[in-house]
Every structure is written in structure tokens, then in C-alpha cells.
C-alpha positions as CSV (number, residue, x, y, z in Angstrom):
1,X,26.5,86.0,11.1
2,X,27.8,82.6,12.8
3,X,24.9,81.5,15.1
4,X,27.8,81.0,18.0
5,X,28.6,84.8,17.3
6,X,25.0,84.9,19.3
7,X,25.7,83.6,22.3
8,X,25.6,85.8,25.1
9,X,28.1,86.5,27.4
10,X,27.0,86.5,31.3
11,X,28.3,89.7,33.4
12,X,31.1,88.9,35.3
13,X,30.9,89.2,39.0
14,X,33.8,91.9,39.8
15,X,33.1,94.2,36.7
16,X,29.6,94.6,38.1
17,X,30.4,94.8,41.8
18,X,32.9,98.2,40.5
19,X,29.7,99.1,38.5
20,X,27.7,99.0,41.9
21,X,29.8,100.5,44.0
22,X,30.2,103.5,41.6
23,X,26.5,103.8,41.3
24,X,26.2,103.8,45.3
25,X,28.7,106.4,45.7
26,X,27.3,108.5,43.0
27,X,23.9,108.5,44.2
28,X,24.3,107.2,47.7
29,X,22.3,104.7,49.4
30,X,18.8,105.4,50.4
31,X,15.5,104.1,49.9
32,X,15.3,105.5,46.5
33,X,18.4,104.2,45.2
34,X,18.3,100.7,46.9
35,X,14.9,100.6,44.8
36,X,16.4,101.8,41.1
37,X,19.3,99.6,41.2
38,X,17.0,96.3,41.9
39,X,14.6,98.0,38.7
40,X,18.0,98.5,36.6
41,X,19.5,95.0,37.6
42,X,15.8,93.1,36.8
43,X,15.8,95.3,33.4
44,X,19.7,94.5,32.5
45,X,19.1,90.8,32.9
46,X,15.7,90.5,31.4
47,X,17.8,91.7,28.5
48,X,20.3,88.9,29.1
49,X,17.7,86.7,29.5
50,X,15.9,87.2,26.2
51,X,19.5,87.2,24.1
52,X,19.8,84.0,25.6
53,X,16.3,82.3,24.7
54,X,16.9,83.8,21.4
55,X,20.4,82.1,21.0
56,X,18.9,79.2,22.4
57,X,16.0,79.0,19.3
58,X,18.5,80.0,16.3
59,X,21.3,77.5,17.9
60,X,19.4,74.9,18.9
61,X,21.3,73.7,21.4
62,X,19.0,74.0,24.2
63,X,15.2,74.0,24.6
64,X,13.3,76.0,26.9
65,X,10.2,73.9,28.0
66,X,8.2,76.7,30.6
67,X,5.1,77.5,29.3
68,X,2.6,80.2,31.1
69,X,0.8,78.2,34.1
70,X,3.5,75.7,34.6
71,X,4.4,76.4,38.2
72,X,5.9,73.0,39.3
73,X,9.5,75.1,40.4
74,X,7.3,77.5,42.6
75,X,6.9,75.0,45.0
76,X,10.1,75.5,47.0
77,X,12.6,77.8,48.9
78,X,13.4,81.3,47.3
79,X,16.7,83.2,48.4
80,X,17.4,87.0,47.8
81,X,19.3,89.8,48.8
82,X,17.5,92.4,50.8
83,X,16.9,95.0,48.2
84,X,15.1,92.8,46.5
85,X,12.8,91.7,49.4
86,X,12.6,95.7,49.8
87,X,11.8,95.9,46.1
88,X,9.0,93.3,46.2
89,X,7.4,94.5,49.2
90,X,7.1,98.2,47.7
91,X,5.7,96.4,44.5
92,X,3.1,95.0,46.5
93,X,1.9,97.8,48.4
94,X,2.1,100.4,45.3
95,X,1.1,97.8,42.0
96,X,-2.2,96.7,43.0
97,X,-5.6,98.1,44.6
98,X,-5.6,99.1,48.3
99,X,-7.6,95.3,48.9
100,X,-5.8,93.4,46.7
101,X,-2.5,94.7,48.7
102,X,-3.7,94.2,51.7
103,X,-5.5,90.2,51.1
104,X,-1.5,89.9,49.5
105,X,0.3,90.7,52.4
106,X,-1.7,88.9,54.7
107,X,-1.8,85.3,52.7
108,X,2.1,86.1,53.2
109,X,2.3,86.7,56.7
110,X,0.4,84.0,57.0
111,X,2.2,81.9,55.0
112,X,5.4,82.6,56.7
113,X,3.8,82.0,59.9
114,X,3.0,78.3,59.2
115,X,6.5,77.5,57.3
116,X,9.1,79.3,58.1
117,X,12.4,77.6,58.3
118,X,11.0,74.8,55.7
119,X,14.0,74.1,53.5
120,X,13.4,73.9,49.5
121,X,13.4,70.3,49.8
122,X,10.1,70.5,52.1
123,X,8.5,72.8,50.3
124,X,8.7,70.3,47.1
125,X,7.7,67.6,48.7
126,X,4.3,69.0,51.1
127,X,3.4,71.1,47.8
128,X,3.3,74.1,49.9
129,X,3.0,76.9,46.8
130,X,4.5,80.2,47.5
131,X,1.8,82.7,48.5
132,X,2.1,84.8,45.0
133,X,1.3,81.9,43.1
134,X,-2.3,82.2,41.7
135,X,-4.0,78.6,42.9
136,X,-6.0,78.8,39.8
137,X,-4.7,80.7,36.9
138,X,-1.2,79.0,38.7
139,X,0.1,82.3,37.3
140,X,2.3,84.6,39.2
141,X,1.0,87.7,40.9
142,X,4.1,89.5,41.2
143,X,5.7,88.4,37.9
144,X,7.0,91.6,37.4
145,X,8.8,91.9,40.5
146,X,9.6,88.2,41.0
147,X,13.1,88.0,42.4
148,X,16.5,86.9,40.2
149,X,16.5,83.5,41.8
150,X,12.3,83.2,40.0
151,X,13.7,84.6,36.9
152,X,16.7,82.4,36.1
153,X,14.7,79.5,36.8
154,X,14.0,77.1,33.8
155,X,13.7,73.6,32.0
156,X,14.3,72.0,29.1
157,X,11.6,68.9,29.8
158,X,8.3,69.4,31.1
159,X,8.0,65.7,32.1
160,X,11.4,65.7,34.3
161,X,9.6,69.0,36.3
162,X,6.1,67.1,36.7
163,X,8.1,63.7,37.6
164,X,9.6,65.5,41.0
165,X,6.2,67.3,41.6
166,X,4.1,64.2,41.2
167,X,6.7,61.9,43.4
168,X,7.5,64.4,46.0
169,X,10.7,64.1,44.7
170,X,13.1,67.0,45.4
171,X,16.0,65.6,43.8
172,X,14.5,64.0,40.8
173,X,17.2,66.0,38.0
174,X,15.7,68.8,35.5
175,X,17.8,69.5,32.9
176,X,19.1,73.7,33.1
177,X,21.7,75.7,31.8
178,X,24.2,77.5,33.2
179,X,24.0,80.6,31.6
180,X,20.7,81.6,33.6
181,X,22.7,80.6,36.9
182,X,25.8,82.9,36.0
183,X,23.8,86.0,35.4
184,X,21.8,85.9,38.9
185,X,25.3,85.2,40.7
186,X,26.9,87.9,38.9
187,X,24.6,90.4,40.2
188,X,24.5,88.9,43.7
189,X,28.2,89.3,43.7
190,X,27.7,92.9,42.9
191,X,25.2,93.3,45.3
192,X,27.0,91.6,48.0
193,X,30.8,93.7,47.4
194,X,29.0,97.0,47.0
195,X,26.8,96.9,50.1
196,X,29.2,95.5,52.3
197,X,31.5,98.0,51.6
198,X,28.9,101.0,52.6
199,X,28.6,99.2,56.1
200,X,25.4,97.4,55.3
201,X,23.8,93.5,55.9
202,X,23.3,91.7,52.6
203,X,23.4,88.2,53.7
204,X,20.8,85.9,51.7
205,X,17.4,85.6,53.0
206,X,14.6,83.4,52.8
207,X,11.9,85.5,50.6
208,X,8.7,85.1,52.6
209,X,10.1,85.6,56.0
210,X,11.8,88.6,54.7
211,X,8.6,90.2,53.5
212,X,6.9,89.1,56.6
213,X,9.5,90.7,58.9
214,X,8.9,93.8,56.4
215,X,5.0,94.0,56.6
216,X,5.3,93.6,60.0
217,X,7.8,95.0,61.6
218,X,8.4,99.0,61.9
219,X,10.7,100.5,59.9
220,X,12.5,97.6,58.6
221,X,13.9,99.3,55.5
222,X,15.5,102.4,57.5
223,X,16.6,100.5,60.0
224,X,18.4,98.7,57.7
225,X,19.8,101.6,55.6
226,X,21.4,102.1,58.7
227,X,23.2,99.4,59.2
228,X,20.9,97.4,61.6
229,X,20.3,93.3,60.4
230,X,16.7,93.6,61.2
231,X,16.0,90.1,59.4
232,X,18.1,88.2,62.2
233,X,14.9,85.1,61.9
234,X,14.4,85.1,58.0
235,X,18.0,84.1,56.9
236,X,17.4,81.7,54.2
237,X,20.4,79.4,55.7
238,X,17.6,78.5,58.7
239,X,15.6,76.7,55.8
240,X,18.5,74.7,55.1
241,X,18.7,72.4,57.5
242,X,15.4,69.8,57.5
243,X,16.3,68.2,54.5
244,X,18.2,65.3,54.0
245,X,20.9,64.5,51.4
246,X,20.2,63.1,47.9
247,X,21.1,59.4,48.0
């Protein structure tokens, strides 16, 4: 088999909005459903994403430099859709011990409290580490239910990602590739035409002050099954606007 033959082909935005949209008329959209689609999407695409590392190694034609412990990219701004702030927080609450849960959700509540509305670019530069990130092991906690935006993140040098950490420097370039990027907006696409249609907000949001507003407010998750925005202060475009241009 020709090595190209390998290369994986990203899903394509409209296919997977029709396969969405089918699945949310089949099943319909409640709590249960809103949960198993995130699971199936983060399943499909982990599947994606190893096709691609392995094209990657028998190709050659790009190297992957993460390693366990590097964390230099969770030093930012994370976006997601709200079933996936949904799917995180129920992670939280049902994948580790009663204490654990709760000393979780409050170093996130916390968290949002002090930075909320930071852009990406802040983030970077004051070090502020998400609240997931181990500040030892510099592992993450929720690895298994990190978001798409976590999961399509990558680099091919080391050096470039500790260069902008060191420097503060937000912009300082990090070689990617685009086939990580196309997968996450694919399914974002989907996520976006298929809950729209069924009457529901799916703007982007800002991933701690979503999961604050979750663990904090009451019944975030029905209210928004029916067709309430109840994350009005944890859009992630708020956090766009305190940083200034490359040069």
C-alpha cells in the first residue's frame, strides 16, 4: 500500500451536521442524548486522530513533538460548544471521588472568578494554567473528557512551544497541521446546524466560565434544553477583546 493511500480524510462539515440532525430526531434532545453524542463525537475523532499520528510516522511528513507533561498550550483560552461544557461538568462530578469532585469544582469556580474575560493572549502571557492542569505531574485531570479544541491541539517543535511560554510571547509561531483543525471544525459545524435547528443556543463559550455558570447556577443544563441561553456572561467572544494584535 502507497503510504499517501494512508492519509486520512477529515469529516466534512455538512455530511456530519445531516448525521447530527438525524441522530437528534431519532433520539431527541435531552440530557441523555446531548451527553452520547459529545462521547460518540470525542470517540469518532480520537479515531481520526490516531489515523493521523499513524500517517504522520509511516509518511514522515510531519512530526508530532507533545510528550506527557508538556503543558505549555494549556496556558490559554479554551472555546466549546455547550454540550461539551455539559459533558465535562458531568465528568467531573461522576469520574472522581465525592472530595476530589468537590476540591475540582471549586479551584474552577475560583478560577473563573479571578479571570474571566482574559483573552488567550493573556492567559499565555500571566501563565495563568487552566484549573485541570495538575501543577505538578503538569498532567491533565480531565484528559479524558478534555474538550475538541484540547484534543486537536499539537506541535511539531518542543522548542518553538517553550520559546512563547518562556517570553510571554503569545504570538511566537508553532508549527501545526491542519488536519487536527479540520476535524474539530467539522464537528462544531455539526454541532452548530443540528442544534440550531431544534431551537437551541450553541454559540461558543469560554470553558471555565461555562463550567462555573454550570456548578453554580440551578439548572443550567434544563434550562438550556429548553431553549434558555443561560451562559449570557461566559461567551468565549468576551475574552477576545484584551489582547492586542500581532505586530
Amino acid at each position: 500500500m502507497n503510504v499517501a493511500d494512508l492519509r486520512p480524510v477529515p469529516p466534512e462539515g455538512e455530511r456530519e451536521a445531516r448525521r447530527y440532525v438525524d441522530y437528534f430526531v431519532r433520539n431527541g434532545v435531552t440530557k441523555g442524548s446531548v451527553l452520547k453524542s459529545v462521547e460518540l463525537t470525542y470517540a469518532r475523532s480520537n479515531v481520526f486522530f490516531d489515523d493521523t499520528y499513524t500517517y504522520f510516522e509511516k509518511s514522515g511528513t510531519f512530526d508530532i513533538a507533545c510528550a506527557k507533561g508538556c503543558a505549555f498550550c494549556c496556558h490559554t483560552m479554551v472555546s466549546v460548544v455547550p454540550p461539551e461544557a455539559f459533558y465535562l461538568a458531568n465528568y467531573i462530578r461522576t469520574e472522581f471521588d465525592a472530595d476530589a469532585s468537590r476540591a475540582m469544582i471549586e479551584r474552577i469556580v475560583a478560577h473563573d472568578a479571578e479571570n474571566r474575560g482574559k483573552s488567550g493572549a493573556a492567559r499565555h502571557i500571566g501563565r495563568i494554567a487552566c484549573p485541570m492542569l495538575d501543577p505538578e505531574s503538569h498532567l491533565c485531570t480531565v484528559h479524558a473528557g478534555r474538550p475538541l479544541t484540547c484534543r486537536s491541539m499539537h506541535s511539531s517543535d518542543v522548542s518553538a512551544c517553550r520559546t512563547g511560554f518562556e517570553n510571554r510571547d503569545a504570538y511566537h509561531p508553532t508549527p501545526s497541521h491542519a488536519l487536527f483543525f479540520k476535524n474539530t471544525q467539522a464537528y462544531y459545524d455539526a454541532y452548530g446546524t443540528a442544534l440550531h435547528d431544534a431551537g437551541l443556543f450553541v454559540e461558543p463559550l469560554e470553558l471555565n466560565a461555562a463550567l462555573a455558570t454550570i456548578f453554580t447556577e440551578k439548572n443550567v443544563f434544563l434550562r438550556w434544553l429548553k431553549g434558555e441561553n443561560p451562559f449570557e456572561n461566559a461567551l468565549a467572544d468576551a475574552a477576545l477583546t484584551d489582547a492586542p494584535p500581532p505586530a
